[in-house]
Structures are given as structure tokens and as C-alpha cells.
N, CA, C and O atoms as a printed pandas DataFrame, in Angstrom:
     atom_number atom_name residue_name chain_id  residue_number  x_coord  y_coord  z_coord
0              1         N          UNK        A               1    0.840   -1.184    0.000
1              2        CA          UNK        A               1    0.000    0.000    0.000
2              3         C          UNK        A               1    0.882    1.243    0.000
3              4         O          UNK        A               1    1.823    1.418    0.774
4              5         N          UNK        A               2    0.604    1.827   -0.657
5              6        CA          UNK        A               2    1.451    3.484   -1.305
6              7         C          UNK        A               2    0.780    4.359    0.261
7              8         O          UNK        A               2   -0.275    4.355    0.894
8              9         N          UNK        A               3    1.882    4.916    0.331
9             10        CA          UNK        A               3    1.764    6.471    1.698
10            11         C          UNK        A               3    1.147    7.193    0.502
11            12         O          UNK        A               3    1.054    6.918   -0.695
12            13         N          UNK        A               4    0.683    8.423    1.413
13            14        CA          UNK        A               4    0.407    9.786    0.649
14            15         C          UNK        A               4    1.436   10.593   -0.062
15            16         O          UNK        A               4    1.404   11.292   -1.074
16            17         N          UNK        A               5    2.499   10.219    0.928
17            18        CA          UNK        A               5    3.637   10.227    0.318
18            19         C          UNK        A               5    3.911   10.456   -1.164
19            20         O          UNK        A               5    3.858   11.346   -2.013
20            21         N          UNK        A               6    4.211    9.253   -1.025
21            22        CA          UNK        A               6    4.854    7.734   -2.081
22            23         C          UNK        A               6    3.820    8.486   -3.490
23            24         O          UNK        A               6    4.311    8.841   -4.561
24            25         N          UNK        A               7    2.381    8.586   -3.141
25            26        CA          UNK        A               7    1.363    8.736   -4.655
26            27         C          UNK        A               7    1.917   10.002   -4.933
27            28         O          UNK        A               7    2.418   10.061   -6.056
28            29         N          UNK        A               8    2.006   11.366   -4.048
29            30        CA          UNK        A               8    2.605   12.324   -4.650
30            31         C          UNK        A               8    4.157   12.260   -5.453
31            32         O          UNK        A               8    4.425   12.382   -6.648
32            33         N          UNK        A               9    4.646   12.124   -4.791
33            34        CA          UNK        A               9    6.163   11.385   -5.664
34            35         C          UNK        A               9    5.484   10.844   -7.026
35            36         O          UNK        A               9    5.524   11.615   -7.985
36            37         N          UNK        A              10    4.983    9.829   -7.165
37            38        CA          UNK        A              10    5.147    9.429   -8.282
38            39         C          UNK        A              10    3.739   10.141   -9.819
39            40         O          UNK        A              10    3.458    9.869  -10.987
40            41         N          UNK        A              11    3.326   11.059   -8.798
41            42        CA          UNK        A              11    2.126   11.947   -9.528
42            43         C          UNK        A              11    2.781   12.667  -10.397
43            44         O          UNK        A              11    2.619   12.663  -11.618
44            45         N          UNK        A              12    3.873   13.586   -9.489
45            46        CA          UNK        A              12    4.982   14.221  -10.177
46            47         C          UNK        A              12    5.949   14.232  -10.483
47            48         O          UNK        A              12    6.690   15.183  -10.235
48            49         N          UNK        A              13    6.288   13.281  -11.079
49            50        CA          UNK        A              13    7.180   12.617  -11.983
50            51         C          UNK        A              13    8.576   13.747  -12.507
51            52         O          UNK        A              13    8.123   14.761  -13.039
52            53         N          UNK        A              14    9.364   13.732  -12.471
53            54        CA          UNK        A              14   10.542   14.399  -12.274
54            55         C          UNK        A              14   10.588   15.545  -11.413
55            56         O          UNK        A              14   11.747   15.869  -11.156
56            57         N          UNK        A              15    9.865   16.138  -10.977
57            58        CA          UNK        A              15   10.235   16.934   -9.521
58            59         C          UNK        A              15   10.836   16.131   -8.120
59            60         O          UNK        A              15   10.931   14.970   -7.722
60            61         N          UNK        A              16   11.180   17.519   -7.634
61            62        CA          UNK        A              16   12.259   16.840   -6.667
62            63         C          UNK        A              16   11.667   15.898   -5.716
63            64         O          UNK        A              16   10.483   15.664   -5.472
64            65         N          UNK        A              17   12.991   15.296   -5.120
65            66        CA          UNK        A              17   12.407   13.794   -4.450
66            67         C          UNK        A              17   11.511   14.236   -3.336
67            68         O          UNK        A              17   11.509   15.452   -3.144
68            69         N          UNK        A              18   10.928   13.679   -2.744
69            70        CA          UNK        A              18    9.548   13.718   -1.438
70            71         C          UNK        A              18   10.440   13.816   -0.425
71            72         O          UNK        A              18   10.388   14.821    0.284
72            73         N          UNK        A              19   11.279   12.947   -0.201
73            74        CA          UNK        A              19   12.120   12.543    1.744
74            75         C          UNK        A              19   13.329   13.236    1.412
75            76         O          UNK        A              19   13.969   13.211    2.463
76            77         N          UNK        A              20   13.976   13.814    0.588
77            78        CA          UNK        A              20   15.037   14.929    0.265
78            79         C          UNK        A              20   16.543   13.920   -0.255
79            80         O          UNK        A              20   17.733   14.193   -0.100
80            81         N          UNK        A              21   16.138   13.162   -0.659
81            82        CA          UNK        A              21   17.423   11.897   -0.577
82            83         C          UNK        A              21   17.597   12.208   -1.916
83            84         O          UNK        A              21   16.617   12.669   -2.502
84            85         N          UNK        A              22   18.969   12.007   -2.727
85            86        CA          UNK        A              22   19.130   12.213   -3.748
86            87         C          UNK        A              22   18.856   11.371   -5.000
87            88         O          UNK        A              22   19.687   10.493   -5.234
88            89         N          UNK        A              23   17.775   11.508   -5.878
89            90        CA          UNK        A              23   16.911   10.250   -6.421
90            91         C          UNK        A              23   16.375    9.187   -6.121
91            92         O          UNK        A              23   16.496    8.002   -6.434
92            93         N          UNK        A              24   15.393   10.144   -5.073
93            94        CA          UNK        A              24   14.474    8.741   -4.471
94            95         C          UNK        A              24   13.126    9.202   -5.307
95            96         O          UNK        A              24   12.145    8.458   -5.296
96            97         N          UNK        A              25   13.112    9.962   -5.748
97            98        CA          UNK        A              25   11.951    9.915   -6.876
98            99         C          UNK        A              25   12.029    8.867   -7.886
99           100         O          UNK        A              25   11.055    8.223   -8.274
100          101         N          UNK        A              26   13.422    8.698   -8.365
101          102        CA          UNK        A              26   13.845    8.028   -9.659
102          103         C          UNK        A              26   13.738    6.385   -9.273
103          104         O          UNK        A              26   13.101    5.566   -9.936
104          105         N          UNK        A              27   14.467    6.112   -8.114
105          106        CA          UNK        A              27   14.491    4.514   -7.715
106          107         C          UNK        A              27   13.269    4.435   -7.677
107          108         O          UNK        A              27   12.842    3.296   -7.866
108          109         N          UNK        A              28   12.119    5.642   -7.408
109          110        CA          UNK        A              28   11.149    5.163   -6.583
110          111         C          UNK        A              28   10.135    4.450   -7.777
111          112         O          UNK        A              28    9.330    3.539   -7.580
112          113         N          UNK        A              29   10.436    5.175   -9.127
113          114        CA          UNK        A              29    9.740    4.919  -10.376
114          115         C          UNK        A              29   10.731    3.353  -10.613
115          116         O          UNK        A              29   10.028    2.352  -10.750
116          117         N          UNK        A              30   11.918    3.179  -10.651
117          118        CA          UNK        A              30   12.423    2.318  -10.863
118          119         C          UNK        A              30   12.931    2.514  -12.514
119          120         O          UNK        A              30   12.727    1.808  -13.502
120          121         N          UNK        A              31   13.806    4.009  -12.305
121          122        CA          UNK        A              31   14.891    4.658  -13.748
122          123         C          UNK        A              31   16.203    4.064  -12.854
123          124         O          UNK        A              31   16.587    2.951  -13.214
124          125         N          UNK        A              32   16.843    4.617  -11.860
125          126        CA          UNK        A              32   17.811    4.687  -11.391
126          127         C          UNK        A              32   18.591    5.539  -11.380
127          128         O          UNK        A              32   18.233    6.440  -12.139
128          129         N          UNK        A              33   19.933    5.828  -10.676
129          130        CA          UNK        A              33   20.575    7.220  -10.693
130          131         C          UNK        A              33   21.636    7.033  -11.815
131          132         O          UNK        A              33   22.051    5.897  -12.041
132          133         N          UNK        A              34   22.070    8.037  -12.489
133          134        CA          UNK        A              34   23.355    8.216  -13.011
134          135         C          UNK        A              34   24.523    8.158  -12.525
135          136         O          UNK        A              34   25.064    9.246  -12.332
136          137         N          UNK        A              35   25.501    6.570  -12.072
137          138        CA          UNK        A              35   26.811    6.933  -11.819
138          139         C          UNK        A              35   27.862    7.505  -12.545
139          140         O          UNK        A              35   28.084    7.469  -13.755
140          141         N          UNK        A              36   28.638    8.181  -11.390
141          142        CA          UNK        A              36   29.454    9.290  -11.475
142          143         C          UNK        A              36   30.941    8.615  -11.238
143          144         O          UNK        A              36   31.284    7.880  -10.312
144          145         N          UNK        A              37   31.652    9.049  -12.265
145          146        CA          UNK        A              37   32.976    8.042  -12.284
146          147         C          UNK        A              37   34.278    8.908  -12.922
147          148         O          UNK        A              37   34.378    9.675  -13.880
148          149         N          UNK        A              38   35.076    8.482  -12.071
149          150        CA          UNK        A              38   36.653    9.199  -12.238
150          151         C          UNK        A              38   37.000    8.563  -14.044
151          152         O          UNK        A              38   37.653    9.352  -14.727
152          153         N          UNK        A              39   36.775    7.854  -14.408
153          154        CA          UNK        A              39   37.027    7.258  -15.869
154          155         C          UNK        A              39   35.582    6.597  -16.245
155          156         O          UNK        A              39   34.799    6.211  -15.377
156          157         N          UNK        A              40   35.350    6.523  -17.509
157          158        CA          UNK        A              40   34.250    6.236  -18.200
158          159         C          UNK        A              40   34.909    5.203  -19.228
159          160         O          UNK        A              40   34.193    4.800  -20.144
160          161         N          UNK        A              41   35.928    4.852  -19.157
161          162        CA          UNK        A              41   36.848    3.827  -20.558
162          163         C          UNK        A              41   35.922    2.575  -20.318
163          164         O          UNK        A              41   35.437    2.001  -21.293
164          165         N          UNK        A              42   35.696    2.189  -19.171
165          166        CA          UNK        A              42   35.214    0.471  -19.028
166          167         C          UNK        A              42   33.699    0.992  -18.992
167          168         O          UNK        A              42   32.918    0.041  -19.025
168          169         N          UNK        A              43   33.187    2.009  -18.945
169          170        CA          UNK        A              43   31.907    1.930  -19.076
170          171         C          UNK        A              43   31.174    1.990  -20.412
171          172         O          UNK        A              43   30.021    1.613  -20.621
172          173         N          UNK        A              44   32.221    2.645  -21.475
173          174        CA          UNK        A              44   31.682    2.699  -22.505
174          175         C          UNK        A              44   32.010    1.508  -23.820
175          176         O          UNK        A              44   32.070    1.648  -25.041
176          177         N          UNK        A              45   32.176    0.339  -22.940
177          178        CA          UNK        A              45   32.614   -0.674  -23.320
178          179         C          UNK        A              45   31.909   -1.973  -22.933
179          180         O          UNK        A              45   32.192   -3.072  -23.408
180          181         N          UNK        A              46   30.863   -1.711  -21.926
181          182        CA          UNK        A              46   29.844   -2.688  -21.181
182          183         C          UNK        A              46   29.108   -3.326  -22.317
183          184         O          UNK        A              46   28.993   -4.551  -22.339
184          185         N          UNK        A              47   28.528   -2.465  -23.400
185          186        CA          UNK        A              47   26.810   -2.650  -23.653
186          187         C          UNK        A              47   27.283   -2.106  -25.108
187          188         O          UNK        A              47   28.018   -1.119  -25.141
188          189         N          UNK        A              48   26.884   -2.721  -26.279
189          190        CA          UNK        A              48   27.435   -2.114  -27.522
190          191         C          UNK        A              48   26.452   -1.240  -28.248
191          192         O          UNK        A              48   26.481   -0.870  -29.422
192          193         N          UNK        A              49   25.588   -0.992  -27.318
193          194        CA          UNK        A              49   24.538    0.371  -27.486
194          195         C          UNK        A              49   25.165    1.830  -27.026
195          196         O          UNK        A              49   24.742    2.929  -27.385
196          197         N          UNK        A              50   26.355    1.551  -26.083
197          198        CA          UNK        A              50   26.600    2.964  -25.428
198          199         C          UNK        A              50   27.313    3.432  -26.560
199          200         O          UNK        A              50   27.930    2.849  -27.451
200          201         N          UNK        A              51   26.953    5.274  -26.177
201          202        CA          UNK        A              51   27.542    5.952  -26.914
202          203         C          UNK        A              51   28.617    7.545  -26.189
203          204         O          UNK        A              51   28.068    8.498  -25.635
204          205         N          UNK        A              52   29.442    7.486  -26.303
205          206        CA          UNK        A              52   30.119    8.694  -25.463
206          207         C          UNK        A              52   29.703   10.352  -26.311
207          208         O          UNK        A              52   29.899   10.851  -27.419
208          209         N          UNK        A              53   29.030   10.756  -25.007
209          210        CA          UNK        A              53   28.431   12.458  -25.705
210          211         C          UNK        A              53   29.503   13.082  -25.054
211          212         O          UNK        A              53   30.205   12.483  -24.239
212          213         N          UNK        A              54   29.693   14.437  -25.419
213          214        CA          UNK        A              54   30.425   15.494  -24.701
214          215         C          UNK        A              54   29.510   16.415  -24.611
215          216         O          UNK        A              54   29.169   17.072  -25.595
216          217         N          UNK        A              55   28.970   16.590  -23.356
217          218        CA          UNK        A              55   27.826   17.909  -23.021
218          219         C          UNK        A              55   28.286   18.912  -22.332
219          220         O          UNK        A              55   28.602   18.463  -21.230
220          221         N          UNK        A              56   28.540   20.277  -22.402
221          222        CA          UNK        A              56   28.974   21.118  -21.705
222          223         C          UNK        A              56   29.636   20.343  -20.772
223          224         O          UNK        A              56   29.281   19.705  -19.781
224          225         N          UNK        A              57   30.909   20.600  -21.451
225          226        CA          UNK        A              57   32.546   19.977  -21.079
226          227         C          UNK        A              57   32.776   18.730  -20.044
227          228         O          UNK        A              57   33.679   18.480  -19.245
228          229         N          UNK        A              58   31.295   17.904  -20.489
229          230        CA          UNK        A              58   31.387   16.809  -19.620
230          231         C          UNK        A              58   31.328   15.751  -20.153
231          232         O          UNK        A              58   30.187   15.855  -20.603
232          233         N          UNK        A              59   31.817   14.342  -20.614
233          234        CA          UNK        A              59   31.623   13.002  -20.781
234          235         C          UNK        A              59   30.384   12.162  -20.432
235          236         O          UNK        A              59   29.950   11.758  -19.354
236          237         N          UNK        A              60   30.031   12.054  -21.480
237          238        CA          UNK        A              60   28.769   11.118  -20.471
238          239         C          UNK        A              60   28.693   10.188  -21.829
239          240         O          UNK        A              60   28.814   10.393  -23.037
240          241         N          UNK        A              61   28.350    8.717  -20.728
241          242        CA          UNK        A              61   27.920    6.803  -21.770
242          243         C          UNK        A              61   26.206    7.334  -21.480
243          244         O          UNK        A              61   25.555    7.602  -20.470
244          245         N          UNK        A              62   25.894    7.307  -23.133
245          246        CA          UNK        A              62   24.252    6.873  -22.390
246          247         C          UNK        A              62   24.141    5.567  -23.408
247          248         O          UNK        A              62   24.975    5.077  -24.170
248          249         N          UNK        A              63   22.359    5.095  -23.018
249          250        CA          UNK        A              63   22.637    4.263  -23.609
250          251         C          UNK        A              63   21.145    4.288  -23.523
251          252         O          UNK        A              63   20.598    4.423  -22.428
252          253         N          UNK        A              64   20.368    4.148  -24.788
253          254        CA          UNK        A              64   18.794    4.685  -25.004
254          255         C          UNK        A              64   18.010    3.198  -24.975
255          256         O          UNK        A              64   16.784    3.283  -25.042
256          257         N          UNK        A              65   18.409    2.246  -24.909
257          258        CA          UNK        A              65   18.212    0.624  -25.456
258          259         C          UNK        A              65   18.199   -0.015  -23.456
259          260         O          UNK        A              65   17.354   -0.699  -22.879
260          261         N          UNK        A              66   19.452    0.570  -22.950
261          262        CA          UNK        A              66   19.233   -0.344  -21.560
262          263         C          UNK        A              66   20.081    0.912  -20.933
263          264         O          UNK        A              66   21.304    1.036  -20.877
264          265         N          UNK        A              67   18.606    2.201  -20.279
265          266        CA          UNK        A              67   18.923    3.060  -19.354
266          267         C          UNK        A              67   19.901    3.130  -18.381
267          268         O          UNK        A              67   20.485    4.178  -18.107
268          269         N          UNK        A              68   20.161    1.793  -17.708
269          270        CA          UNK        A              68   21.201    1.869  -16.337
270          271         C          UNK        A              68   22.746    2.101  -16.713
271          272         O          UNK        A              68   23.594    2.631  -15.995
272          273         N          UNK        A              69   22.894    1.643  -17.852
273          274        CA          UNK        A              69   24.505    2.241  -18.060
274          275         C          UNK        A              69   24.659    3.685  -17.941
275          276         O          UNK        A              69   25.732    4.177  -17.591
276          277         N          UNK        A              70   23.733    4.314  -18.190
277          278        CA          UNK        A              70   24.090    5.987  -18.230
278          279         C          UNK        A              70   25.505    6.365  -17.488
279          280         O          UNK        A              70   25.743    5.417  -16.741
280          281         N          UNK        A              71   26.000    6.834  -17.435
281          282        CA          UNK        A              71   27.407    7.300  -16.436
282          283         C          UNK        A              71   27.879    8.703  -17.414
283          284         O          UNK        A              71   27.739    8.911  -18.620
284          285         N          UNK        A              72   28.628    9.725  -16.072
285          286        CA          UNK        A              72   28.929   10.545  -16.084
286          287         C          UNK        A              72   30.594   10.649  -15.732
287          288         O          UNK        A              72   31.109    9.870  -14.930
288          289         N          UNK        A              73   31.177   11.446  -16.259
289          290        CA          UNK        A              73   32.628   11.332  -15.799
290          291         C          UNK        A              73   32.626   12.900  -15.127
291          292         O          UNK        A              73   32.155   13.897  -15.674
292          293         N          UNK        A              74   33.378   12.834  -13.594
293          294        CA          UNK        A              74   33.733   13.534  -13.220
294          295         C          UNK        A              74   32.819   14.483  -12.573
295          296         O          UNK        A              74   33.263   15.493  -12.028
């Protein structure tokens, strides 16, 4: 059974998390968070869907086929 909580969280769907924790909105849908990593070499090497972007001077694996690889460098 969902809190009152819990239904608001997931009513509003990308606003910030309900209990202040950092992507507990996201686990709570069941996306997951973006890990954050000193090197991205072995990540963009997992899944032969990933692709390495450069977004305002940052590295990032996404991967549009199987969401959880996402990773960020740095």
C-alpha cells in the first residue's frame, strides 16, 4: 500500500524527491541514478549500445536501449 507520500512522488514525476534523498523519486519509479565516475573507458565498453556524448565539457555513456549504463565522468 502506497503512503500519501509515495502517490505524490510518483504523480509528479521528475520533480524533486519527497524525503530529500538524492533520487528517491527516480528509484522510486524504478529509472535509477546516473553513476558518477573518475574514468568512463570500461563503461563505454559494457553494452554495444553505449555511446560517449560530450555535453557542456562533460563526458557522459548513455545508452537509449538499456537506461542503467548511463554514467557521467567527473
Amino acid at each position: 500500500m502506497l503512503r500519501a507520500v509515495d502517490r505524490r512522488c510518483f504523480a509528479a514525476y521528475g520533480a524533486e524527491p519527497c524525503d530529500g534523498t538524492p533520487g528517491a523519486t527516480a528509484n522510486f519509479l524504478g529509472l535509477g541514478v546516473m553513476k558518477i565516475r573518475h574514468s568512463i573507458k570500461s563503461a563505454k565498453t559494457r553494452e554495444r549500445n553505449c555511446l560517449v556524448v560530450r555535453r557542456k565539457r562533460r563526458l557522459y555513456v548513455i545508452n537509449k536501449k538499456q537506461p542503467r549504463y548511463k554514467t557521467r565522468q567527473g
